[in-house]
C-alpha positions in Angstrom: 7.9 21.2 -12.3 4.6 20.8 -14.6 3.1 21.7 -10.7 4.7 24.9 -10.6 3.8 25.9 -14.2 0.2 25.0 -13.1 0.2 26.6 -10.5 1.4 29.7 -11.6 -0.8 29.8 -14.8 -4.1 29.0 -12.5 -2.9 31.6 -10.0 -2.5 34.1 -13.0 -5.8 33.4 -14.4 -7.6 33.7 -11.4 -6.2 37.0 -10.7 -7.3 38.6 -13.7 -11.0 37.0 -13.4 -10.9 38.7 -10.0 -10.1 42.4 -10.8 -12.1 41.9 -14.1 -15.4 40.9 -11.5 -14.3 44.0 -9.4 -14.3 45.9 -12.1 -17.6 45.1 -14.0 -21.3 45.6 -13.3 -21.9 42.2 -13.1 -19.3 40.2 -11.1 -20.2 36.2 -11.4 -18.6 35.7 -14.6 -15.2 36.1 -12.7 -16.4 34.1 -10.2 -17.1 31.8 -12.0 -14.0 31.2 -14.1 -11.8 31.9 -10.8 -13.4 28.9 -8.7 -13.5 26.8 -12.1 -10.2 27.0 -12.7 -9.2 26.2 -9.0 -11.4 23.2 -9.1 -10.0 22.0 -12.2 -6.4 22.8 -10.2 -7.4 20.5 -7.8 -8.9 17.6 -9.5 -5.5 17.8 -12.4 -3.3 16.9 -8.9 -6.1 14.2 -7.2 -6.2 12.1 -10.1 -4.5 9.4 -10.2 -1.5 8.7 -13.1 -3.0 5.4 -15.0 -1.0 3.8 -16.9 -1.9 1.6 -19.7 -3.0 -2.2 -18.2 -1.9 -3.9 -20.4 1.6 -2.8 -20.3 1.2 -3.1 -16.8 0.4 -6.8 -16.9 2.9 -7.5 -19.4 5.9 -5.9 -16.9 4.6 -7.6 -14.1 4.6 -10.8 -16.2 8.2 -10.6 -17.2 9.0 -9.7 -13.8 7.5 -12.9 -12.5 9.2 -14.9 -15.0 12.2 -13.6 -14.7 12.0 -14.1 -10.4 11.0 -18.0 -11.1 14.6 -18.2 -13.8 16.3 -16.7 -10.5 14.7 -18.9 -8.3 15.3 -21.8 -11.0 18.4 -21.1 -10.6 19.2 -21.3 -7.0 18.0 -24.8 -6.7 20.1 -26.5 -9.0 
């Protein structure tokens, strides 16, 4: 969803830059904002979602634990 709404804001935005550098003397301004915004498109969906490390460890420590309990467990 937030892709969508993205993508239709960047779309919007460059389409404006574009008829406004049609439509003006001096068309790099709107050149410039339409591949900015496209690049910044771009780079918002190549990074990748971090998550806070410590939380991470801390989920992957209880998840450990709770594996040996299990396995704990079995052998008795």
């Amino acid at each position: 969803m937030r892709f969508l709404i993205k993508l239709f804001i960047v779309s919007f935005i460059c389409v404006v830059a574009m008829f406004g550098a049609l439509g003006s003397d001096n068309e790099w301004p709107g050149l410039i904002v339409a591949i900015t915004v496209w690049v910044w498109f771009i780079h918002s969906l190549s990074k990748p979602k971090v998550r806070n490390t410590d939380k991470m460890i801390r989920e992957l420590e209880r998840k450990n634990e709770e594996l040996l309990r299990k396995l704990e467990r079995r052998v008795r």
